[in-house]
C-alpha positions as CSV (number, residue, x, y, z in Angstrom):
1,X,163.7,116.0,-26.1
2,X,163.7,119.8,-26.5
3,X,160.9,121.7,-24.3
4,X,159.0,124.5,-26.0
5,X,157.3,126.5,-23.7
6,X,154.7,130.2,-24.8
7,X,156.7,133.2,-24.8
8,X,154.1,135.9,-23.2
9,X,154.8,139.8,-22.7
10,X,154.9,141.6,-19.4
11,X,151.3,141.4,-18.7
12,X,151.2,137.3,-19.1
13,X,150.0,137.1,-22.8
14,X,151.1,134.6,-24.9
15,X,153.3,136.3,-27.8
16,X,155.2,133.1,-28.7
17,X,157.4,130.3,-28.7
18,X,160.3,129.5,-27.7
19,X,162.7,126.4,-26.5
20,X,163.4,126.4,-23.0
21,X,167.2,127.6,-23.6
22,X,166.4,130.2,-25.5
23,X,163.8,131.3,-23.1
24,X,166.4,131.0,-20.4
25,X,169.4,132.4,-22.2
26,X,167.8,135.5,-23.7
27,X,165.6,136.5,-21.1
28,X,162.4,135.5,-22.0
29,X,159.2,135.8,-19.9
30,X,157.6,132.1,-19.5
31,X,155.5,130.3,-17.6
32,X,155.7,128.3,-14.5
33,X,154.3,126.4,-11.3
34,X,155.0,125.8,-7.8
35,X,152.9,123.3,-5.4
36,X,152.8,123.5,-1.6
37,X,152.0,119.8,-0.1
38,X,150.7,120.2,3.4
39,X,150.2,117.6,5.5
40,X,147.7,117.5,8.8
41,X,150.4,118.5,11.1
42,X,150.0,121.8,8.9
43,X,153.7,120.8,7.6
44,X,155.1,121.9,4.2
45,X,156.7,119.9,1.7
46,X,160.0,120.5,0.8
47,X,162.2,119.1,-1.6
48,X,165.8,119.5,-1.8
49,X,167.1,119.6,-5.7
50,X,169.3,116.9,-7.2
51,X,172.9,118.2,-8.0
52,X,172.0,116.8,-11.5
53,X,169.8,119.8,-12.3
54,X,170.5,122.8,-14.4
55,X,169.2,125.4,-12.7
56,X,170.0,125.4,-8.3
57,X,171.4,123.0,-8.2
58,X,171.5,121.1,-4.6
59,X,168.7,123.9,-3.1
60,X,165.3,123.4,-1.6
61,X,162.0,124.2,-3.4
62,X,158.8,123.6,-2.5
63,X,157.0,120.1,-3.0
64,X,157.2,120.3,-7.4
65,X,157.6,122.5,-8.9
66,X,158.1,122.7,-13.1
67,X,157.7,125.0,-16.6
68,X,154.5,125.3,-18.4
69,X,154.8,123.2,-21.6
70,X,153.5,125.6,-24.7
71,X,149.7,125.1,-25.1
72,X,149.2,124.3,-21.5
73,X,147.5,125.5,-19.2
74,X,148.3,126.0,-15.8
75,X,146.5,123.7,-13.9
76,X,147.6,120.7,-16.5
77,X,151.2,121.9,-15.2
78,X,150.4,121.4,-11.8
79,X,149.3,118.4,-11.8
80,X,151.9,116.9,-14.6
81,X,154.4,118.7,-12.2
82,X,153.1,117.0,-9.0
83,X,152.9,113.6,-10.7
84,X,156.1,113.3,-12.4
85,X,157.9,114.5,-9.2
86,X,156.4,113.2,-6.7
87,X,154.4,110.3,-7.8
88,X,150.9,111.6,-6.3
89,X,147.4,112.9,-7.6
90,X,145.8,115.2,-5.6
91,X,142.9,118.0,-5.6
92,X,145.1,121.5,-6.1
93,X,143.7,124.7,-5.4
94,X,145.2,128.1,-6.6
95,X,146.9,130.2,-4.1
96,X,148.2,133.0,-5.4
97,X,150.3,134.5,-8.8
98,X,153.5,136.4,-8.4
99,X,156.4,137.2,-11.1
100,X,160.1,136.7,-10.9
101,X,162.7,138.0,-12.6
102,X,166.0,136.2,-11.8
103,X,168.8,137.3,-13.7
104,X,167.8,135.8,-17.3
105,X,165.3,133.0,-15.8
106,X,161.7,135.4,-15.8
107,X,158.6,133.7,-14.7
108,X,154.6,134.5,-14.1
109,X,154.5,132.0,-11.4
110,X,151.0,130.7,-10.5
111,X,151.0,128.8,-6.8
112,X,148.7,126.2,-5.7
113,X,148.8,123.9,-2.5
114,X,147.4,120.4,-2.3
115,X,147.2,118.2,1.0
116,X,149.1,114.4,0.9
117,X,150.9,112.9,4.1
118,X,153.1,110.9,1.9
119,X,154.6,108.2,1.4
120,X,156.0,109.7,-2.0
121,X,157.7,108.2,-5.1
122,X,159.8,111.0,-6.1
123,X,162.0,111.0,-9.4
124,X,165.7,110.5,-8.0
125,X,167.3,111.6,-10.9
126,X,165.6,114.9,-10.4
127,X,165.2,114.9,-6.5
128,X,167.8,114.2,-3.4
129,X,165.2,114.3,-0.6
130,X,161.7,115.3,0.1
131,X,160.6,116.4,4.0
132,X,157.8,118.1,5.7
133,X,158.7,121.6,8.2
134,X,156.6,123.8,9.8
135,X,156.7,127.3,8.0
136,X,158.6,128.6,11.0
137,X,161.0,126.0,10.5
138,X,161.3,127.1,6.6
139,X,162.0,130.5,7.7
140,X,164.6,129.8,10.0
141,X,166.3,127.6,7.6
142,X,166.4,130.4,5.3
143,X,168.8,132.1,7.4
144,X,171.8,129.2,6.3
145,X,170.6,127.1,3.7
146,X,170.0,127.8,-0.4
147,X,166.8,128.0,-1.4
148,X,165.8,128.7,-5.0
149,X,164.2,132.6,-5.4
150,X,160.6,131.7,-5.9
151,X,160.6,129.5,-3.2
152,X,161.8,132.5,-0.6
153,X,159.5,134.6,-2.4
154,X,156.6,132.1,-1.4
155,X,157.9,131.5,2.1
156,X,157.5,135.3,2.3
157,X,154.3,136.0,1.0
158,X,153.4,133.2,3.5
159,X,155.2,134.5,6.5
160,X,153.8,137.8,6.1
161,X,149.8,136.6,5.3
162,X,149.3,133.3,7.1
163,X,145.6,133.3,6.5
164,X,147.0,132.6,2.9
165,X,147.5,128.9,3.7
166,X,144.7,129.0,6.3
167,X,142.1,129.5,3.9
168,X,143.1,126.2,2.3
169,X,143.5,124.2,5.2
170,X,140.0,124.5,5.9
């Protein structure tokens, strides 16, 4: 099945469509999502990517994480996202919007966070391993192990502003 997801211009608006290779062959600015799932130990979610994938293969990412399908929205991403990867419905709230440029794969990225303490059913084929670490755990691990750039982006932006994921833990 070929994925089309909206082309959009360097200020997020939509000014096309495109197939997902050509979007990440040629460079093109597209949509995407990443969810934090935090559990009541105030643990993240991490997952650690299937060597099946096309893109990082065998690194960690956040708890889902996943494209935004041409004439979605966000927030139906999310939650397709969180469902499809982890088996779970949960309330999501935005945390924050960032952009990434890695090599040809450029994203607006909008994060949200959602709270679950597992169990979850998580697509094999797409996943190796999901575990919860506290964020000073994450940052340590980011010393030795892969992690894909948005996620290290989102550890950062964490790191550096914890009231971030205070806010929504409230």
């Amino acid at each position: 099945m070929v994925e089309y997801f909206d082309v959009v211009d360097e200020q997020n608006n939509i000014v096309g469509r495109a197939t997902r290779d050509e979007c990440h062959t040629k460079g093109l600015w597209h949509r995407a999502v990443h969810i934090l799932i935090v559990n009541s130990k105030n643990e993240i979610l991490l997952q650690k990517r299937s060597m099946q994938k096309d893109l990082y293969k065998g690194y960690w990412i956040d708890a889902a994480a996943g494209h935004v399908d041409s004439g979605e929205i966000y927030e139906e991403a999310a939650e397709r996202e969180l469902k499809e990867e982890l088996g779970i419905t949960v309330p999501l709230h935005h945390l924050f919007d960032f952009k990434k440029a890695a090599g040809n794969d450029k994203e607006f990225i909008r994060v949200f966070a959602g709270k679950h303490e597992g169990l979850f059913n998580f697509n094999r084929e797409e996943i190796d391993r999901v575990e919860f670490f506290t964020l000073d755990e994450i940052q340590g691990m980011l010393d030795y192990d892969k992690f894909t750039p948005a996620t290290v982006e989102i550890v950062n932006r964490l790191a550096a502003d914890p009231s971030t994921l205070k806010r929504f833990l409230q």
